[in-house]
Z-matrix of the N, CA and C atoms (Angstrom, degrees):
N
C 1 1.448
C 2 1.531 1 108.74
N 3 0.972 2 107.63 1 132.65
C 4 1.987 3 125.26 2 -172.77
C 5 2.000 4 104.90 3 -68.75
N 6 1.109 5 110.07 4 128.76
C 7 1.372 6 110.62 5 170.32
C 8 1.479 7 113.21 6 -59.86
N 9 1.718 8 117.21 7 125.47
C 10 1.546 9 108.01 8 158.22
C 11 1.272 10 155.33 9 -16.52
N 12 1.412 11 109.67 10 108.38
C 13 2.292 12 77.62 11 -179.85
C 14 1.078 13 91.10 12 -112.45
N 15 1.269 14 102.96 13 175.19
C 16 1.469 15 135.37 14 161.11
C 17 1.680 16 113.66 15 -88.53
N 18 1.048 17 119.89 16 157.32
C 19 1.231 18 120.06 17 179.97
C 20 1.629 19 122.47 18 -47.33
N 21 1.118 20 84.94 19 -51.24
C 22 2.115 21 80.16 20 160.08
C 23 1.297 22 148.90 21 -68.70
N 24 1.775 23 78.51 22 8.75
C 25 1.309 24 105.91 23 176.33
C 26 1.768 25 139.97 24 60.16
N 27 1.607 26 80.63 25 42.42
C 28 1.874 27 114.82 26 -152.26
C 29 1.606 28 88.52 27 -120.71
N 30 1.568 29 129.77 28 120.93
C 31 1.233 30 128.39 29 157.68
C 32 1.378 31 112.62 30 -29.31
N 33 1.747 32 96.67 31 137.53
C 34 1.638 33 102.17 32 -177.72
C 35 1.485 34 117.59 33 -84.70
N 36 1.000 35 127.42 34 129.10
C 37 1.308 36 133.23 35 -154.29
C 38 1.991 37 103.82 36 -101.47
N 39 1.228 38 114.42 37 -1.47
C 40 1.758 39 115.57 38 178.69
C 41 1.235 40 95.26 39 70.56
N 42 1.226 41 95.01 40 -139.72
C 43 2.043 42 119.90 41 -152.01
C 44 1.386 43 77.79 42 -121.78
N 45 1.441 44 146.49 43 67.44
C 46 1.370 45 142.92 44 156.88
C 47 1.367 46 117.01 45 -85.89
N 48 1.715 47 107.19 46 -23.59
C 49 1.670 48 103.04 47 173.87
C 50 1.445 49 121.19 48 -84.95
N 51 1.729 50 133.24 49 7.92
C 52 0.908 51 142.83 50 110.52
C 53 1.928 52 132.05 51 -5.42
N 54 1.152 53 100.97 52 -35.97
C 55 1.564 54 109.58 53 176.64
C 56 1.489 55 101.79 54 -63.39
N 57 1.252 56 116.42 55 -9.21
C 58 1.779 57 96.07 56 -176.15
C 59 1.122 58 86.65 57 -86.53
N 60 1.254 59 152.56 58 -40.36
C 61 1.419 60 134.90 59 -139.44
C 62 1.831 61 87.95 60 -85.95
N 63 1.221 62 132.45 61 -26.81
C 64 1.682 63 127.37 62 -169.71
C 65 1.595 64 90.55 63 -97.06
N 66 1.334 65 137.53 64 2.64
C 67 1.580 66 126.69 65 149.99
C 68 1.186 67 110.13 66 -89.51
N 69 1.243 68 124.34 67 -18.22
C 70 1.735 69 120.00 68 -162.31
C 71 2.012 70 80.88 69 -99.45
N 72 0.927 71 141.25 70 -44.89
C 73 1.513 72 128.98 71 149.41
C 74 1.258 73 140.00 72 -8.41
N 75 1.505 74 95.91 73 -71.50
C 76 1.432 75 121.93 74 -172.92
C 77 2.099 76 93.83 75 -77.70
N 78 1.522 77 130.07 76 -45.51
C 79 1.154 78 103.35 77 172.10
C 80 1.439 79 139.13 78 -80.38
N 81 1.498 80 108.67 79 5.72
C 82 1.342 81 110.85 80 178.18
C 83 1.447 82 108.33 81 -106.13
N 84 1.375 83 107.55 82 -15.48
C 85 1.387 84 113.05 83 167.03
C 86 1.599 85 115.54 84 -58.01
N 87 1.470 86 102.14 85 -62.64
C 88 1.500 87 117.20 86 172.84
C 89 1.336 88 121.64 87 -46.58
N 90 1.369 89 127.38 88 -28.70
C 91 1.331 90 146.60 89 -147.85
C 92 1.697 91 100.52 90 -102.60
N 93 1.487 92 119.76 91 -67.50
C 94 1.366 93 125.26 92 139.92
C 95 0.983 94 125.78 93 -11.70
N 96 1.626 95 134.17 94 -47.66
C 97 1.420 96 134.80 95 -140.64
C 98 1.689 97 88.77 96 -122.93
N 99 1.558 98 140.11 97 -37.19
C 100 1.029 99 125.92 98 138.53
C 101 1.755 100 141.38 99 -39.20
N 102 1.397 101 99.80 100 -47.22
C 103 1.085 102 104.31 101 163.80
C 104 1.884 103 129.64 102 -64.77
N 105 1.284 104 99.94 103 -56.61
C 106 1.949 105 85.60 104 163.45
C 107 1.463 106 121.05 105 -54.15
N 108 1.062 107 111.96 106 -25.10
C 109 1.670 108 110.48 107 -165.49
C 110 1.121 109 91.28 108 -77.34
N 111 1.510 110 141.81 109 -24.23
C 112 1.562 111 128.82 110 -170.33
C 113 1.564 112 101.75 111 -81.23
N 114 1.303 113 98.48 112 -32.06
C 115 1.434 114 104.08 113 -148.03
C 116 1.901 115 101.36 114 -88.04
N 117 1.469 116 114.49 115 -35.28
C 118 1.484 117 111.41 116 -159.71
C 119 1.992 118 94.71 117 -102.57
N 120 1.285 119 113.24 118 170.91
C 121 0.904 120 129.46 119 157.79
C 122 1.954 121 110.21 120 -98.64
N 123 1.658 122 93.96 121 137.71
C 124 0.903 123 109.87 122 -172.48
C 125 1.830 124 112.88 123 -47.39
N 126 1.236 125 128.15 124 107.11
C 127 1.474 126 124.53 125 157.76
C 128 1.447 127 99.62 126 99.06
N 129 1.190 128 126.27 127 -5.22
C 130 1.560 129 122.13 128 174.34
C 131 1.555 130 115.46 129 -83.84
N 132 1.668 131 132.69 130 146.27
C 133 1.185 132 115.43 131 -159.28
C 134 1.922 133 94.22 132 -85.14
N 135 1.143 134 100.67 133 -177.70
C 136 1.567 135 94.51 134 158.17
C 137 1.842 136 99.61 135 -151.52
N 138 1.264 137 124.95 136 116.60
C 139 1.528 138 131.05 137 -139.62
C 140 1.751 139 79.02 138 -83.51
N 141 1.513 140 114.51 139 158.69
C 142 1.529 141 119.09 140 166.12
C 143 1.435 142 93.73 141 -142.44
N 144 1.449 143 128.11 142 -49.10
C 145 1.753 144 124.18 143 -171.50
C 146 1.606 145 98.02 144 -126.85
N 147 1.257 146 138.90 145 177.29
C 148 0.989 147 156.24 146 95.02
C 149 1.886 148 103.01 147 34.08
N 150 1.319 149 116.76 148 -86.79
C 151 1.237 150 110.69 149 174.53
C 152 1.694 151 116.63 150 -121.11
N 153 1.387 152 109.78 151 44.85
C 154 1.485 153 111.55 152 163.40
C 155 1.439 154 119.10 153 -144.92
N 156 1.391 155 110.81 154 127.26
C 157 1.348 156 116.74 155 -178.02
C 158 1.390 157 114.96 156 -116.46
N 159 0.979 158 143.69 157 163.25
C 160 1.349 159 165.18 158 154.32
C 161 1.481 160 101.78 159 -69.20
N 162 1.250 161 125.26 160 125.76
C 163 1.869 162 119.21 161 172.00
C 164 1.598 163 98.09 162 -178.68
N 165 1.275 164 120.47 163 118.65
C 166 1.202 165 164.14 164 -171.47
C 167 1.447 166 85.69 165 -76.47
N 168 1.521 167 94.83 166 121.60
C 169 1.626 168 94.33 167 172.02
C 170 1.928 169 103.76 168 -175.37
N 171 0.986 170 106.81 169 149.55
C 172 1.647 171 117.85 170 -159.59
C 173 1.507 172 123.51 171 -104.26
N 174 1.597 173 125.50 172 70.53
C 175 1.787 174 115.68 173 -172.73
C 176 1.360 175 98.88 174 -41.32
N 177 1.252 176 115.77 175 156.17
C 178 1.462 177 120.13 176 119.34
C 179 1.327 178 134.17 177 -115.04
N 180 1.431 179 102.54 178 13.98
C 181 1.407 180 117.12 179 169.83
C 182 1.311 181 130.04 180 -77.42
N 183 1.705 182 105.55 181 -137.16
C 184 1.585 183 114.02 182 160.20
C 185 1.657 184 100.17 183 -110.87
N 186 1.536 185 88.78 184 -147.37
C 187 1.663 186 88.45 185 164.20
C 188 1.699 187 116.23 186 -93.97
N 189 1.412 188 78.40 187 160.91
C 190 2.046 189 103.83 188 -152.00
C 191 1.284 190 122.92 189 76.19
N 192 1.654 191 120.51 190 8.85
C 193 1.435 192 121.51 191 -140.02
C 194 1.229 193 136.94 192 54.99
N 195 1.211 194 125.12 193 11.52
C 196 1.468 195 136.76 194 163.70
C 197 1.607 196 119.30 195 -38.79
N 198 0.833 197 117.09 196 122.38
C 199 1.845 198 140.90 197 -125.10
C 200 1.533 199 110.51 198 6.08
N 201 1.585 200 114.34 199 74.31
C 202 1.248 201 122.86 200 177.69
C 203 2.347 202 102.66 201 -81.76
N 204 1.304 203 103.17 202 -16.55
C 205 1.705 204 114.54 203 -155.74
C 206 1.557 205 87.09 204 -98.12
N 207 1.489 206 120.27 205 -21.24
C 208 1.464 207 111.44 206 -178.51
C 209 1.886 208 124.79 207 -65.07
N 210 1.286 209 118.65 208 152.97
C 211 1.473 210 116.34 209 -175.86
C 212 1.516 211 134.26 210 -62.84
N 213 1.118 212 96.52 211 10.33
C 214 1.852 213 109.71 212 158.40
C 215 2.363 214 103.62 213 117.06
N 216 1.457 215 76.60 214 -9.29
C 217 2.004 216 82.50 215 -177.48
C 218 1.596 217 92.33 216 -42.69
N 219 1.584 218 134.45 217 -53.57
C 220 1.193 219 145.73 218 -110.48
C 221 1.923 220 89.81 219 -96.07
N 222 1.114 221 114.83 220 -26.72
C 223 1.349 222 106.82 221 -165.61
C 224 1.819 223 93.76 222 -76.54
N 225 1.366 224 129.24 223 -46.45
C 226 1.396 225 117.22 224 -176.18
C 227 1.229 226 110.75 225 -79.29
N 228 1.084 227 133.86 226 -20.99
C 229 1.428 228 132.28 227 168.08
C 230 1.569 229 98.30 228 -58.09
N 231 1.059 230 131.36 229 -70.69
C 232 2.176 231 145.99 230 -172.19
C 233 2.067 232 83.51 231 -48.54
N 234 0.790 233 115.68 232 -53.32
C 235 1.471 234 110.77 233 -171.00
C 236 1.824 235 110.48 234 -69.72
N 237 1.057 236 102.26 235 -72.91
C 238 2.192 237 104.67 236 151.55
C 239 1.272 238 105.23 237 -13.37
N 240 1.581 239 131.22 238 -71.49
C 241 1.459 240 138.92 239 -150.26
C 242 1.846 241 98.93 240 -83.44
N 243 1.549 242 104.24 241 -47.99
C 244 1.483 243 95.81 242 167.44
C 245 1.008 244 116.41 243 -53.24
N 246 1.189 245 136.12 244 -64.14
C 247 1.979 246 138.92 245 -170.47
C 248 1.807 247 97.08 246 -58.92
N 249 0.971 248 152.97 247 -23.73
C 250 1.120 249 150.42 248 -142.28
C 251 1.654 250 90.48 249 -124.00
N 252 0.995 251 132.85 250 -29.66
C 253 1.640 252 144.08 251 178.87
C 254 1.524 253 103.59 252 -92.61
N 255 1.426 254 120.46 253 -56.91
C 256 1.510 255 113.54 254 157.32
C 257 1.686 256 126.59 255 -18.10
N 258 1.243 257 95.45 256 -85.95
C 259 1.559 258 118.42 257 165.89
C 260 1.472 259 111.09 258 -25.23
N 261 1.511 260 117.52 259 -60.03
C 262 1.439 261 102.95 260 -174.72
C 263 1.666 262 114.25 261 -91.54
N 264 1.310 263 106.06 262 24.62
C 265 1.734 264 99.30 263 168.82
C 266 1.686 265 94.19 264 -118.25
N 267 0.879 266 133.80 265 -22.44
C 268 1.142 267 140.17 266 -164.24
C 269 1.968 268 89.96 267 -69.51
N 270 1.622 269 95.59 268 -57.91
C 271 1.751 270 96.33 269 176.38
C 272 1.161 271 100.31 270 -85.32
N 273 1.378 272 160.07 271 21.36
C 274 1.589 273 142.55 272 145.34
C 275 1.538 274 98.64 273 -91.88
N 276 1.286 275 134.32 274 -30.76
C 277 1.346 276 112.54 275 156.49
C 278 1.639 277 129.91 276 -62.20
N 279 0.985 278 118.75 277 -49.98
C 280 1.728 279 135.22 278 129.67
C 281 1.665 280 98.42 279 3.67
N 282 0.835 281 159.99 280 -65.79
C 283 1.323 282 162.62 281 -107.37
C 284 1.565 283 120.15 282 -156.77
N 285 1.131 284 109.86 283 -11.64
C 286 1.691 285 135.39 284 170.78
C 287 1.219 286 96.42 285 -66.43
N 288 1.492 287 92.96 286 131.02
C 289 1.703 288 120.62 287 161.85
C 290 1.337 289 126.30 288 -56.25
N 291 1.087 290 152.81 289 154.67
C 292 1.503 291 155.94 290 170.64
C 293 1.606 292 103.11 291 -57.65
N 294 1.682 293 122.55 292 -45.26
C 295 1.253 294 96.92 293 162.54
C 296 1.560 295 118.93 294 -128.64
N 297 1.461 296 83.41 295 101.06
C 298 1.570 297 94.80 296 -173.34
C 299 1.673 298 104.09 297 -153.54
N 300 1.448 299 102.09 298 42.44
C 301 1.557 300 113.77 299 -177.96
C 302 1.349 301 117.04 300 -73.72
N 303 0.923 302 100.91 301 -46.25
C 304 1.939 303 92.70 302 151.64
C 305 1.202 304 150.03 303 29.29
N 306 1.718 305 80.13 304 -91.76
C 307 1.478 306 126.34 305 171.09
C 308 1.146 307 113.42 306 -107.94
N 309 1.511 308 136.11 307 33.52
C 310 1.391 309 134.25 308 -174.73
C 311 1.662 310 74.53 309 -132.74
N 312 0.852 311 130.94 310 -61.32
C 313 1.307 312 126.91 311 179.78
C 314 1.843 313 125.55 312 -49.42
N 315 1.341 314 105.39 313 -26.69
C 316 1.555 315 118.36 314 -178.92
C 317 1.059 316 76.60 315 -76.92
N 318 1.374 317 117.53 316 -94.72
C 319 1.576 318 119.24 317 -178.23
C 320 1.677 319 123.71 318 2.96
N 321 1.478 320 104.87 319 -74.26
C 322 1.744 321 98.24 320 177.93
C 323 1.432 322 110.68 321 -54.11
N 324 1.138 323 115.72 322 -63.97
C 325 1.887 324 117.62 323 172.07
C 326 1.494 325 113.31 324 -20.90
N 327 0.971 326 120.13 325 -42.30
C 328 1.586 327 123.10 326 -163.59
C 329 1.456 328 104.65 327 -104.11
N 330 1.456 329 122.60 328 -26.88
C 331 1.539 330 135.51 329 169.24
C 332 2.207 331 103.24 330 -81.24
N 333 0.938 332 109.68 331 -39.87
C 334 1.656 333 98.65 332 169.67
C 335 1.848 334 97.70 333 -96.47
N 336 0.812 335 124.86 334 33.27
C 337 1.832 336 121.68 335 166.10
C 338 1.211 337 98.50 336 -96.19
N 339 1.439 338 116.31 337 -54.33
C 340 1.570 339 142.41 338 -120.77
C 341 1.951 340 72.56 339 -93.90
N 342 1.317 341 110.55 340 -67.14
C 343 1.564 342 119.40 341 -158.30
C 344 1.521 343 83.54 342 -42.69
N 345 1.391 344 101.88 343 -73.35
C 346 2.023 345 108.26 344 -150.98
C 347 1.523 346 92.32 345 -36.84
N 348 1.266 347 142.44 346 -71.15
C 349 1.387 348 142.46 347 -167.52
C 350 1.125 349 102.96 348 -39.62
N 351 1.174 350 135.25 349 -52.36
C 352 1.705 351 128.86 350 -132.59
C 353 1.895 352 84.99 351 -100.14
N 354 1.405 353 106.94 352 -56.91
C 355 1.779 354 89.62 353 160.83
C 356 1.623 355 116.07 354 -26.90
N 357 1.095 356 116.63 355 -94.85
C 358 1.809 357 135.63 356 177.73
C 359 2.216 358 93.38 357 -10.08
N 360 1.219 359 108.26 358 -60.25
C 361 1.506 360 122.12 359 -169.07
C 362 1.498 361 98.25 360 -60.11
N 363 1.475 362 132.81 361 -43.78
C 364 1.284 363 131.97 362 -168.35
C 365 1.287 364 115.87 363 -108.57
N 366 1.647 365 128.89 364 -4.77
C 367 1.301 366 118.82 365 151.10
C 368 1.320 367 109.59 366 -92.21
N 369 1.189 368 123.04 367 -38.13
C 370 1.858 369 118.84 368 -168.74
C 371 1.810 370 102.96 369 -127.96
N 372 0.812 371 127.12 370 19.87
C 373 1.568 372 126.59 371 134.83
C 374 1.620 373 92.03 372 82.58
N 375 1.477 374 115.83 373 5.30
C 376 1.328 375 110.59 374 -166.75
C 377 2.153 376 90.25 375 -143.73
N 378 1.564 377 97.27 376 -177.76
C 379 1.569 378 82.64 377 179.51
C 380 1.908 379 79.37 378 -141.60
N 381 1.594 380 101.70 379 142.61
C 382 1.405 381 99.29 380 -165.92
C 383 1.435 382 99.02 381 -111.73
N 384 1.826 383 99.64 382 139.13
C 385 1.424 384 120.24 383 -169.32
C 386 1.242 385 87.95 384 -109.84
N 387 1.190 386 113.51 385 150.59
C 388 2.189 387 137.68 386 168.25
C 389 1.470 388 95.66 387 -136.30
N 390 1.247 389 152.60 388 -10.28
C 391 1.528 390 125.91 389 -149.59
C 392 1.643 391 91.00 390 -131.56
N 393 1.787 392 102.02 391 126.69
C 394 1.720 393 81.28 392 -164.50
C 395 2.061 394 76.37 393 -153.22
N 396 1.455 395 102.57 394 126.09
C 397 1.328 396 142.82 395 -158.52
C 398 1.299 397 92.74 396 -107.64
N 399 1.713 398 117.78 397 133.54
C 400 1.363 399 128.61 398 171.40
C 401 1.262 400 112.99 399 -161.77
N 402 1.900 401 125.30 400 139.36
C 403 1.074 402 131.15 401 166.44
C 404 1.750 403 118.83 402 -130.71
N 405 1.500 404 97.67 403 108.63
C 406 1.487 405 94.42 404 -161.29
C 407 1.501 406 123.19 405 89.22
N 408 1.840 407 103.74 406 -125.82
C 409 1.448 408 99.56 407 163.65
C 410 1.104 409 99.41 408 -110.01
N 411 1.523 410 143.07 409 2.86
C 412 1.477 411 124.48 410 170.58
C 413 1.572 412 125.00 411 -66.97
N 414 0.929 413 124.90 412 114.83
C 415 1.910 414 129.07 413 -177.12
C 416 1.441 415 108.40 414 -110.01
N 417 1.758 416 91.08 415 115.33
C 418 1.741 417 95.83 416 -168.84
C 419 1.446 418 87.70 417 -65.41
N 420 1.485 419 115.77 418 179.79
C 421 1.814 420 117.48 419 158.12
C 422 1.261 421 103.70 420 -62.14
N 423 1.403 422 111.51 421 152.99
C 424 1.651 423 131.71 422 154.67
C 425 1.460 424 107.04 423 -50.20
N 426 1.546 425 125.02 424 143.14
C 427 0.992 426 119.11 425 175.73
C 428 1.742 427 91.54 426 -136.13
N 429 1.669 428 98.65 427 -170.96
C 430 1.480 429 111.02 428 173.63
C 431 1.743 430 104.91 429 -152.18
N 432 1.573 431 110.16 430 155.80
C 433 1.143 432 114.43 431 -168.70
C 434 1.946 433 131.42 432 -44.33
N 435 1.643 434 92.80 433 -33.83
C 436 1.113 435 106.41 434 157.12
C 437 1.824 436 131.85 435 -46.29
N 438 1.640 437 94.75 436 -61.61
C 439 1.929 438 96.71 437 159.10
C 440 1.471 439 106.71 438 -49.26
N 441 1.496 440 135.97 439 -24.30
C 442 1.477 441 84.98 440 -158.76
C 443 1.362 442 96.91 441 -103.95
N 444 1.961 443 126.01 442 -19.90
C 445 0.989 444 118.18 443 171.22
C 446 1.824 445 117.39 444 -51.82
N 447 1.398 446 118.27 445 -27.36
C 448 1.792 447 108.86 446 170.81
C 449 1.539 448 94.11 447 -82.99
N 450 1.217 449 138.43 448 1.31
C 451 1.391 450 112.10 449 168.25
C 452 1.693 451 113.03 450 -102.81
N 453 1.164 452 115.15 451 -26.54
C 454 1.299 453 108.99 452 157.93
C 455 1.657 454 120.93 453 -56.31
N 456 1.145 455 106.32 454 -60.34
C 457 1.668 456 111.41 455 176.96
C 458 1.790 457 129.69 456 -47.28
N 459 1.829 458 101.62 457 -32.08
C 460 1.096 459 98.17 458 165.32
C 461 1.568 460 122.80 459 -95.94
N 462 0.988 461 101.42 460 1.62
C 463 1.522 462 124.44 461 172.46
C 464 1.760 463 93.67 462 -76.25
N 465 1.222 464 138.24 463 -68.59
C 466 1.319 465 141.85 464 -157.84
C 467 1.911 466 91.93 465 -71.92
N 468 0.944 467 124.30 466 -34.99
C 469 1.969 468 121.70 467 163.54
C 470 0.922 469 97.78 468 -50.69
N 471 1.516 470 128.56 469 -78.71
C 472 1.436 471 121.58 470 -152.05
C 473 2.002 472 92.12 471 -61.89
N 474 0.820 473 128.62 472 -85.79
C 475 1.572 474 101.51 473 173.40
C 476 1.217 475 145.10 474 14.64
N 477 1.491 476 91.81 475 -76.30
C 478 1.597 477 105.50 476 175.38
C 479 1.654 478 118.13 477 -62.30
N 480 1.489 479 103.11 478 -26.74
C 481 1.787 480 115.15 479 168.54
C 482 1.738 481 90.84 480 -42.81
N 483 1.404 482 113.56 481 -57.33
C 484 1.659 483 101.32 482 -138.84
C 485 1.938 484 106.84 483 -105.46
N 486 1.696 485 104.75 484 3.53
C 487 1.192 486 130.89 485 160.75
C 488 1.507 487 109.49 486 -55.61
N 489 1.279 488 124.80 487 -59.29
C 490 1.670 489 110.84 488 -160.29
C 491 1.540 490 84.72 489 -138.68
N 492 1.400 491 94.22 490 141.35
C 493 1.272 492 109.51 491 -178.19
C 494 2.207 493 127.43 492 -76.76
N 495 1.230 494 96.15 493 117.30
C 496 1.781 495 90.39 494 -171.61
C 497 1.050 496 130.01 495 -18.77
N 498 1.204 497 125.43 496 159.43
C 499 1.458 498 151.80 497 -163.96
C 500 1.597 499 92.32 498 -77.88
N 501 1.832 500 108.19 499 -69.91
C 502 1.262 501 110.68 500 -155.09
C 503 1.556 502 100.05 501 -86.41
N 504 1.165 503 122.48 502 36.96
C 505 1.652 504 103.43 503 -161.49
C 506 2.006 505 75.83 504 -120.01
N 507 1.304 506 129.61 505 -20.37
C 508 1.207 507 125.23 506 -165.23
C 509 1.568 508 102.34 507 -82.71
N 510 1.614 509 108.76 508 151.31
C 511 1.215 510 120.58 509 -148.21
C 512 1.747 511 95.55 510 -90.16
């Protein structure tokens, strides 16, 4: 099968110029996550509303800490699955339609989430949370800007599922 062109008759390149928005991610993520660590002491709250605090605190898990208690296998494995999850959004953006920004955009969100974490996992063996949600005595997990950009992004997929109607569902 023949590579795409574009009318100028230049291979189609997808939603690849999208990658700035998953660098502009990955440095404010990083930037954030330097910055509390200077600023907070490890595990102490620091109050901002009613139910949001500031508190410095270190996964070594996944998300929720999900095998945060395990013997350290789990951090190169989470880094393996990131680089290996990278790769295939990097080529499903690769392959995006001209209008299918959308999902070139979920895509980067969840491709600069994925990076900022998997950095955090391979310089400091841990991935650093500051953003920590509470009602009452319930305390969501700590998160960091990185989680929420992959939770926005897969949030905007499941969307886009119910945005345009299937391929195979047409008669």
């Amino acid at each position: 099968m023949a590579a795409e062109l574009n009318p100028a008759g230049q291979k189609r390149r997808g939603q690849l110029r999208w990658l700035w928005l998953a660098l502009g991610v990955i440095v404010v993520d990083l930037g954030t996550k330097a910055w509390f660590t200077a600023i907070l002491t490890y595990g102490e709250p620091v109050p901002v509303l009613s139910f949001f605090n500031f508190t410095l605190l270190h996964n070594t898990g996944a998300a929720f800490s999900f095998l945060a208690g395990e013997a350290g296998w789990q951090r190169w494995f989470f880094v393996g699955l990131a680089a290996v999850v990278s790769v295939v959004l990097v080529r499903w953006l690769a392959t995006l339609k001209a209008n299918e920004t959308w999902m070139a955009v979920a895509i980067a969100l969840i491709l600069g989430g994925a990076i900022g974490n998997v950095y955090d996992r391979v310089v400091h063996g841990y991935v650093v949370d500051f953003l920590h949600f509470y009602w009452n005595s319930y305390h969501f997990p700590a998160f960091n800007l990185a989680d929420t950009a992959i939770t926005i992004g897969a949030i905007m997929m499941v969307v886009d599922m119910f945005r345009k109607p299937s391929e195979t569902a047409q008669p």
